[in-house]
N, C-alpha and C positions, 0 to 999 in steps of 0.2 A: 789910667782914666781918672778924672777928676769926679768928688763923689756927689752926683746928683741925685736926692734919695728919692723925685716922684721920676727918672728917668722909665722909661720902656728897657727893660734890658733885652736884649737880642740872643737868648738861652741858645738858643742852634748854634751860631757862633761860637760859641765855647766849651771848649774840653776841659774843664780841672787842671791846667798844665801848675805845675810848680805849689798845688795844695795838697797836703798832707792828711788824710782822715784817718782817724781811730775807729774802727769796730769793735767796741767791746761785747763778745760774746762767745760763740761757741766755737772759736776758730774761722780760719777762713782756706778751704783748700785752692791750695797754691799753684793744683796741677790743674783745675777744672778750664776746660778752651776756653768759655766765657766769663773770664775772671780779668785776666790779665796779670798784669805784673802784681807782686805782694813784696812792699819796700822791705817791711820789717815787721817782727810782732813778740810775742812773752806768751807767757800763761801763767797762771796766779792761781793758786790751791791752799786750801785753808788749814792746817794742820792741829792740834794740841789747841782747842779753844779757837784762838782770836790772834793765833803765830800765820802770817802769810805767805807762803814758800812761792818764790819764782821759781821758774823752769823756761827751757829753753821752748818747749814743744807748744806751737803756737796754730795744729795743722788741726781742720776742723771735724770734731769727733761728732757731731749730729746733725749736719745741714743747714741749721739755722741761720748760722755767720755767714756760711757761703750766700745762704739767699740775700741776704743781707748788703751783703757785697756785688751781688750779681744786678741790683739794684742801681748801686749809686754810679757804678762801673758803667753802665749802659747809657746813663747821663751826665758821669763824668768821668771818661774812657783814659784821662790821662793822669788823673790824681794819683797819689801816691797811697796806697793803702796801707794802714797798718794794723794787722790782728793780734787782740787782747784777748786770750781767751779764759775766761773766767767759769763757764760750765762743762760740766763733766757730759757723759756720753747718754744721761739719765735727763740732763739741761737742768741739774741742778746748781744752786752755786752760795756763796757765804756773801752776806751784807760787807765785812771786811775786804771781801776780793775784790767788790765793786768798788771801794773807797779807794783801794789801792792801785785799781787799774784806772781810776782816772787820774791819779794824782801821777801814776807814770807816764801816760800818754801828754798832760802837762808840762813833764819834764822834758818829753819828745819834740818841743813845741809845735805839736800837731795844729791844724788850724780848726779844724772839724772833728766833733763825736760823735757816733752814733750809737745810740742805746735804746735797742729795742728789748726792752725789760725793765724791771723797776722791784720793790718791795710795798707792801703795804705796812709793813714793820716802824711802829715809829720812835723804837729803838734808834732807828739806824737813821733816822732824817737829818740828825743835824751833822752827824759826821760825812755825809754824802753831799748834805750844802752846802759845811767848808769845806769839801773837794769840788764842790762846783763854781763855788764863789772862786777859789782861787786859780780854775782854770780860764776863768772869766776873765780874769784881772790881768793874766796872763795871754789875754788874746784869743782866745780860743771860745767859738760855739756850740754851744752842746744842744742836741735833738733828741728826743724821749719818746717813745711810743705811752698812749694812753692805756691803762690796765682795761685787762679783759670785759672786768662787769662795771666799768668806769668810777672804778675806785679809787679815793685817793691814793694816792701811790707815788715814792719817792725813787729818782729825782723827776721824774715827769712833771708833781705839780711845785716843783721847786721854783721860783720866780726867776732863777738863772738861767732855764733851761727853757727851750722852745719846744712846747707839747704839743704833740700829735694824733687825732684820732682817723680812721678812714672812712672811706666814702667810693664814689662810684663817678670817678674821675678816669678821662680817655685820652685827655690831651696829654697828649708827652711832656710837656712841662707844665701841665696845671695843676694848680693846685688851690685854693680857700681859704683866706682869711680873715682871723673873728677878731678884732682889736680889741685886748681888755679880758679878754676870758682867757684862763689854766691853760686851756687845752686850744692854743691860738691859730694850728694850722688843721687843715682838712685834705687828704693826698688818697689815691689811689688807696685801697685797703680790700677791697671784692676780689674774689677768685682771680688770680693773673699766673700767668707760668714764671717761675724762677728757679733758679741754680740751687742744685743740691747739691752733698756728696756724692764720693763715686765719681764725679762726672756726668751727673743725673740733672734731667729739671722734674720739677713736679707741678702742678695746678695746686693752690693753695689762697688762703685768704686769712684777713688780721690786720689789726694794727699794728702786730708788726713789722709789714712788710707796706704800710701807709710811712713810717718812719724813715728808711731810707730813701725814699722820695724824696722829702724835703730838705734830705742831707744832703740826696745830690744835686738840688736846686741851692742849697748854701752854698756848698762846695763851687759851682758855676760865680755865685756872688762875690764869693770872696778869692778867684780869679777876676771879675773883673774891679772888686776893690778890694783887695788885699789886707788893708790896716780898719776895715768897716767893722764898727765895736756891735754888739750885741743889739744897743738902740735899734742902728742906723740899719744893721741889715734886718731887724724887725720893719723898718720904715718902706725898708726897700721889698721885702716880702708880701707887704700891705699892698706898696702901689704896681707889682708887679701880678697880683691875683684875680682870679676869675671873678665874676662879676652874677653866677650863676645860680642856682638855687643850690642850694645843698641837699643830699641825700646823706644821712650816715647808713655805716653798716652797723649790721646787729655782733655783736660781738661777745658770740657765746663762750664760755669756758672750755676748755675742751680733756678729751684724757691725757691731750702730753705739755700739762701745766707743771713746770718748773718747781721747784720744793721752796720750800719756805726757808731764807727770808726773800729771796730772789726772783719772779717769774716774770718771762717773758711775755708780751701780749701776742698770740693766735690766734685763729680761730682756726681749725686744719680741715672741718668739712666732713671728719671723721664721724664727730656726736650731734654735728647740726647737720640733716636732711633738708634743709630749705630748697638744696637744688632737684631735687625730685621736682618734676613738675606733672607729669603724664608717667602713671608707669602702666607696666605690664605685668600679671602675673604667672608664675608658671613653677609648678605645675601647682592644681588645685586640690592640694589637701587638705589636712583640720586646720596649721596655722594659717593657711592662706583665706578659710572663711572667714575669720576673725573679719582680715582685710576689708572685708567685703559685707560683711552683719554691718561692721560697725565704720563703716568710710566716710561717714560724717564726722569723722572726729580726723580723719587724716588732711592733710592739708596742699597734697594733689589727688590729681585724677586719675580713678582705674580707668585704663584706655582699651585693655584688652587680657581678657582670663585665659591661659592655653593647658590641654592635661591629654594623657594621653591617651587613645580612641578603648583601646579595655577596658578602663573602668565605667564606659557607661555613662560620662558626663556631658561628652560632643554635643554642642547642638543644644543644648540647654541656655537657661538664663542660669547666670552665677548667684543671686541672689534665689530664685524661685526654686534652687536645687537644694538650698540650705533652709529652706522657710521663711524666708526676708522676703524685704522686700525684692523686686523687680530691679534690675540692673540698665536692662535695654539692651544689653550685650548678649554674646551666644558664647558661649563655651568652643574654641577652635582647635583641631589637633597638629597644628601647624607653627611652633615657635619666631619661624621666620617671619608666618603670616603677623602673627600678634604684636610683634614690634614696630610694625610698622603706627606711625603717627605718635610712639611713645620715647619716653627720651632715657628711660631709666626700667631697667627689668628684675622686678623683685624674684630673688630664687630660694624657691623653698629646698626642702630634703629632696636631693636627689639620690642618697644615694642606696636607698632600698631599689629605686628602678635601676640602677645602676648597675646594683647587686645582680639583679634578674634577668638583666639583660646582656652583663660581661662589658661591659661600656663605661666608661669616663663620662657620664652624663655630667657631673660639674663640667668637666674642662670642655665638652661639647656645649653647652648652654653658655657659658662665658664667650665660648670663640664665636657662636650665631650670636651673639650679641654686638661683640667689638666689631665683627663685621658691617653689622647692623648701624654701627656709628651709635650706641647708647650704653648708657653707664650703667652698673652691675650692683644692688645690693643683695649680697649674699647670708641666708641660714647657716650655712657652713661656711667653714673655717675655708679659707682659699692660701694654703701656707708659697710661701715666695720661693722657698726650696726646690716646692716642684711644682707653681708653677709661672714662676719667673719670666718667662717667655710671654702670658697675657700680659703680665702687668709692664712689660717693656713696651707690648702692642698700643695698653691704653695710653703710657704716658705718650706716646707717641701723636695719638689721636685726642688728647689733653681729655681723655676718658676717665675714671675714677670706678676701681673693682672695692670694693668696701663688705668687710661684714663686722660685725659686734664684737668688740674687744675691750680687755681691760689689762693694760701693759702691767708689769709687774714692778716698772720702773716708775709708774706716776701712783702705785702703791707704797714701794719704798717712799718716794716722797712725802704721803702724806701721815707714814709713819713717825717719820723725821720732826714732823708737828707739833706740838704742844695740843695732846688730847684731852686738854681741858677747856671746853669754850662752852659757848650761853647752850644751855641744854633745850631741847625741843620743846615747844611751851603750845604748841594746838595737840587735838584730838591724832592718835596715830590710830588706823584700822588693818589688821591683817588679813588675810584671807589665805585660811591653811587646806590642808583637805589629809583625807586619810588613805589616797592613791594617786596616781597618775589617768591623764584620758578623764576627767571632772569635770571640766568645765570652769576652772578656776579662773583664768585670762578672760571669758567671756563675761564671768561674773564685775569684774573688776573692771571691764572696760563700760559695761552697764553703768557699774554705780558710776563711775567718772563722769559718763554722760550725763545723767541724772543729775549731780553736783552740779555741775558746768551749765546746764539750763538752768538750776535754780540761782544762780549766779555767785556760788561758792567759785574761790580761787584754790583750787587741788593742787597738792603736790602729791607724788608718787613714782614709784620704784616699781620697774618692775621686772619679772624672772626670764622673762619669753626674749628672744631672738629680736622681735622686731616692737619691741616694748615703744622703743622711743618715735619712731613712724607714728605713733599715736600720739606724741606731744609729752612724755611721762619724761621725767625729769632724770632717770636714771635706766639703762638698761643693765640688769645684774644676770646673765645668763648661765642660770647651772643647772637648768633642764637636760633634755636630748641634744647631742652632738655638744653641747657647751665647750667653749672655744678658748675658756678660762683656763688657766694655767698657773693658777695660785695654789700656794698650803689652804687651807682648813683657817689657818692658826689666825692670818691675818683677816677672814671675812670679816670676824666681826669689827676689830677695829675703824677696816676702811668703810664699813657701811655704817658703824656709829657717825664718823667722821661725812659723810655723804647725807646723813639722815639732819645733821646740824647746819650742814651748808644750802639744804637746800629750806630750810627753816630758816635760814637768817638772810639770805638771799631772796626770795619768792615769796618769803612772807605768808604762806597760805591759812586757810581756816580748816583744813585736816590735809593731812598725808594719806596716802593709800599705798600698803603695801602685799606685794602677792608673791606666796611662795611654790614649791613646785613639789610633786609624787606628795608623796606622806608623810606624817607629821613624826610621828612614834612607830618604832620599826615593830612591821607585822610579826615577824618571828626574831626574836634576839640569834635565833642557832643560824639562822640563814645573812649571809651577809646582804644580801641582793636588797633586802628589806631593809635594813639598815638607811636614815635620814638623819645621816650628819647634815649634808648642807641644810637643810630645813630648818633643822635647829641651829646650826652658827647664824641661818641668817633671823630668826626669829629675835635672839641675843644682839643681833646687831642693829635690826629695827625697834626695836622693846615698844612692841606694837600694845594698845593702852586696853583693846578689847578684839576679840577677833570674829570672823565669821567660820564657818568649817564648812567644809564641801566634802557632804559624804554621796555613798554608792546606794541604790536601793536592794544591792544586795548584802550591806557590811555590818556585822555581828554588832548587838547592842553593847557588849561587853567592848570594842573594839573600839567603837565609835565613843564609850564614854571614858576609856582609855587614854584617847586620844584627847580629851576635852579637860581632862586630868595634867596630862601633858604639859599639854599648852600654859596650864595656869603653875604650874611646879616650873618650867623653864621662863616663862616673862611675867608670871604675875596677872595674866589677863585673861579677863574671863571670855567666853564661850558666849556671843548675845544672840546668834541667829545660825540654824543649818539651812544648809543649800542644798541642790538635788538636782541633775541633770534630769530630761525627759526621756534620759534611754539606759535601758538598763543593758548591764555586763553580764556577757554570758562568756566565761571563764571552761576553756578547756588543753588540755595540755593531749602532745602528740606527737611521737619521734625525741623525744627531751626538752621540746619546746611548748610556751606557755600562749596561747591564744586569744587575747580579746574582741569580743565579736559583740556591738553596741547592740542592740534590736529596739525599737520604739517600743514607748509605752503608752497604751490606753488613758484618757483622761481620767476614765474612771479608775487605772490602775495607780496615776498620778497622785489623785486625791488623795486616796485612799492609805497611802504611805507616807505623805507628807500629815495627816492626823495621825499618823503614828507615831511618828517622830514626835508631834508638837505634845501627845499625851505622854509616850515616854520621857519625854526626858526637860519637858516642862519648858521648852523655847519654841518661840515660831520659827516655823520652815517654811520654804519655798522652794520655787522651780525656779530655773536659771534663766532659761531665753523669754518666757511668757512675760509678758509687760503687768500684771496681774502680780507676779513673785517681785520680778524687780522695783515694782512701786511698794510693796509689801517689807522690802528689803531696805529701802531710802527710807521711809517712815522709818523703820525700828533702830537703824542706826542711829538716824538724825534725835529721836525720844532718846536713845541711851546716853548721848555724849549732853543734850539737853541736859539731862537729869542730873547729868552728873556736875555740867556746871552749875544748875542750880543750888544743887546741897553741898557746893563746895563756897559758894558766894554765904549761901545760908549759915553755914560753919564759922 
């Protein structure tokens, strides 16, 4: 074809026949039915420093490649694929591997690359530019996906390379072009089904699955012009694009970020809940009140609360059962009933009922769901071991079963890091307590709101299950059932590391951090009492002043023990006690240990929160009463006040 660069090209027309692309990345499996053919490929591993060892094994060890590939395949079904794979099964990989897998793929004289990944390392920019510069020279177009939090990042903003972000694109071949900007195409990047390992697809979202798009609209280009330089198929990209508005996607960071120097752009759907839209809850215990006090702060709709007819909640308003406000909803004993009109069904602990009943209440509350046609975020751990067979169901029905996790492999990663970066420079708050069943999540989600009206920008971590449903910026789960499956050793690191990222990212004017049971172990002789996690994550958050959430039943000696604690492990003092409105009546029976909450009288109320405030010389409050919680905003916002001022003063 002769090269007309404002032509119409006829994309349907063409299959990739006789072009070569490069995937560099995590492999590409070779067996998967919607792949096709796989020409050729390497893998490049970094050994001794900065020494890059080929290998022959080129078959893809984490899925990424294949999506990758399941992509450009689909739009260019006859090109010749060739996989580079440069990450490990953790999708980490070395600045050198990248340099080096372009500079092969050049020798290959491949016509297309794809790279969905990059560094922000700018160590490694210019060795990455002359490998891009000279596969340029050499004929060859290279396509980058845009970094996660749209960071500079090499080779994406390299001027040799045609950069990529996503957007919420349908047409089979459309795509967006911005002449003159880094980041110059706009493709497909929203939730879409693609090829995994195994022979698997999955629903998934990211720029980097917007990347291969517009590789396989090159790929298409450069069938029908073969020898079209960089320029000209920019030209042709231009006059071949949609005409339409643009949407981008948000593209949050997620837990299977790539190690440093290397990561790929994701977003996996896992840490961003955007797609909740209507959920359900079920069943209605303490963590699902939170849901429910505080559902102004979540960002869908509770559509329907369901619990089971024994405990007396049926037939209730969900809010008016907890002392909230009004819901307009009724309490239903019918799970199947509840999902209806909702698209996502929150599932708390199931398995105390489970217990009591001899029943699989997980596996049963997942299957009335998939049935149900809605997606599943789960309290509990849902392991694939056993139960492999839902999660086959949902990918099936492009469904998503999800609960809170923190892989040990995007741990390792950011161990691999250089733990030296700009250290936390706002107010950090913790919020400790001296048992379990406090009220510590209700308090924290209080002040957040509080913040957030006054028009402070929060950042915060937090301990609970369904932390991030609230918008908090980390979910750290090592309460009840925690799902976590790390040593001790590295909490602190990766929550130092967490606590800087989300500082230097977000930007905010305080952090809020909340930890879980008890601060300082009640009995040294009894293990059960023992709060290690408390304190690794105290050391990890090195929170700058704290709040304490005591019992109106817990010994003063106990309580100033604990406030002791706190200030001997981070340095921070002790500014406000907190106090649920129901006290613990503690009984044990058969070898087992019983708490049974029972309300307290205002005047029982009062009357102990001046105790507190004359023992031990700090204001107290009550948790839920809007009275404590504005009591509680004032005395934080005066302490961290005060403290900038005699620090300015200094």
């Amino acid at each position: 074809m002769t090269l007309d660069k404002t032509t119409k090209i006829a994309f349907s027309q063409l299959t990739g026949r006789n072009v070569k692309v490069a995937i560099i990345d995590s492999g590409i499996e070779a067996e998967h039915p919607k792949i096709g053919h796989v020409a050729g490929g390497v893998g490049f591993i970094v050994k001794s420093g900065e020494r890059v060892i080929q290998q022959p094994d080129h078959n893809d060890c984490a899925g990424h490649g294949t999506a990758c590939a399941g992509i450009i395949h689909k739009k260019a079904p006859d090109a010749e694929l060739y996989s580079i794979r440069i990450f490990d099964e953790t999708l980490s990989a070395d600045g050198h591997a990248l340099v080096t897998a372009i500079q092969w793929a050049t020798e290959q004289r491949v016509g297309v690359i794809n790279l969905s990944l990059g560094t922000t390392d700018a160590a490694y920019k210019d060795g990455i530019a002359e490998a891009c510069q000279c596969a340029v020279e050499a004929g060859i177009i290279l396509i980058a996906a845009e970094h996660n939090d749209g960071l500079p990042s090499y080779p994406t903003n390299s001027p040799e390379v045609i950069g990529v972000t996503g957007g919420k694109i349908y047409d089979r071949y459309g795509y967006y072009y911005r002449p003159g900007n880094t980041i110059e195409c706009v493709a497909r990047g929203d939730e879409q089904r693609v090829c995994w390992k195994d022979g698997r697809e999955i629903m998934i979202s990211g720029t980097s699955y917007a990347a291969p798009h517009i590789t396989g609209i090159v790929t298409l280009i450069r069938e029908a012009y073969p020898n079209a330089t960089l320029k000209e198929v920019r030209e042709i990209l231009k006059a071949n694009a949609l005409e339409e508005r643009i949407e981008r996607v948000s593209n949050v960071a997620t837990h299977m970020t790539p190690s440093f120097p290397v990561s790929f752009s994701e977003q996996s759907g896992i840490s961003n809940y955007n797609w909740i839209k209507k959920a359900a809850l079920y069943p209605y215990n303490k963590e699902m009140h939170a849901l429910v006090r505080f559902r102004d702060l979540l960002h869908f709709e509770i559509t329907a609360v369901a619990d089971p007819v024994g405990k007396g909640l049926v037939g209730k308003d969900p809010g008016e059962a907890i002392g909230t406000e009004p819901t307009g909803l009724k309490v239903v004993p019918n799970l199947q009933k509840a999902l209806r009109g909702a698209d996502t069904l929150i599932l708390g602990y199931v398995d105390q009922l489970g217990r009591i009943s001899k029943r699989d209440l997980l596996r049963e509350s997942i299957q009335t769901a998939l049935d149900q046609g809605v997606h599943v975020f789960s309290f509990l751990q849902v392991p694939a071991g056993i139960y492999g067979d839902l999660y086959a169901q949902a990918r099936k029905k492009g469904l998503r079963i999800v609960y809170p996790s923190i892989s040990m492999g995007e741990v390792q990663n950011i161990l691999k890091k250089d733990q030296k970066g700009t250290p936390v420079d706002v107010p950090v708050l913790g919020v400790m307590g001296t048992s379990s069943q406090q009220g510590k999540f209700t308090l924290q989600l209080a002040l957040r709101r509080k913040l957030i009206q006054m028009g402070y920008k929060v950042g915060q971590i937090g301990t609970e299950h369904h932390a991030e449903l609230f918008g908090m910026d980390l979910a750290f789960p090592i309460g009840y059932a925690s799902p976590l499956e790390l040593p001790l050793q590295v909490y602190v690191p990766y929550l130092d590391y967490k606590m800087r990222e989300i500082n230097r990212k977000k930007q905010p004017e305080i952090i809020l951090v909340g930890s879980q049971s008890g601060t300082i172990p009640y009995d040294v002789n009894e293990h059960k009492t023992h709060s290690l996690s408390s304190i690794a994550f105290m050391l990890g958050t090195k929170p700058d002043a704290c709040t304490l959430v005591v019992n109106s039943i817990d010994a003063d000696d106990y309580i100033r023990d604990t406030m002791d604690g706190i200030r001997a492990v981070c340095k921070a003092p002790t500014i406000l006690l907190a106090m649920s409105d129901k006290e613990k009546h503690i009984r044990a029976a058969y070898g087992r240990t019983m708490i049974n909450p029972q309300q307290m009288s205002r005047e029982q109320i009062d009357e102990k929160l001046q105790y507190l405030e004359q023992t031990f010389n700090l204001s107290a409050v009550e948790i839920v009463s809007e009275e404590g919680q504005q009591k509680m905003l004032e005395t934080v916002l005066k302490f961290f006040s005060a403290d900038e001022t005699e620090t300015q003063t200094d």
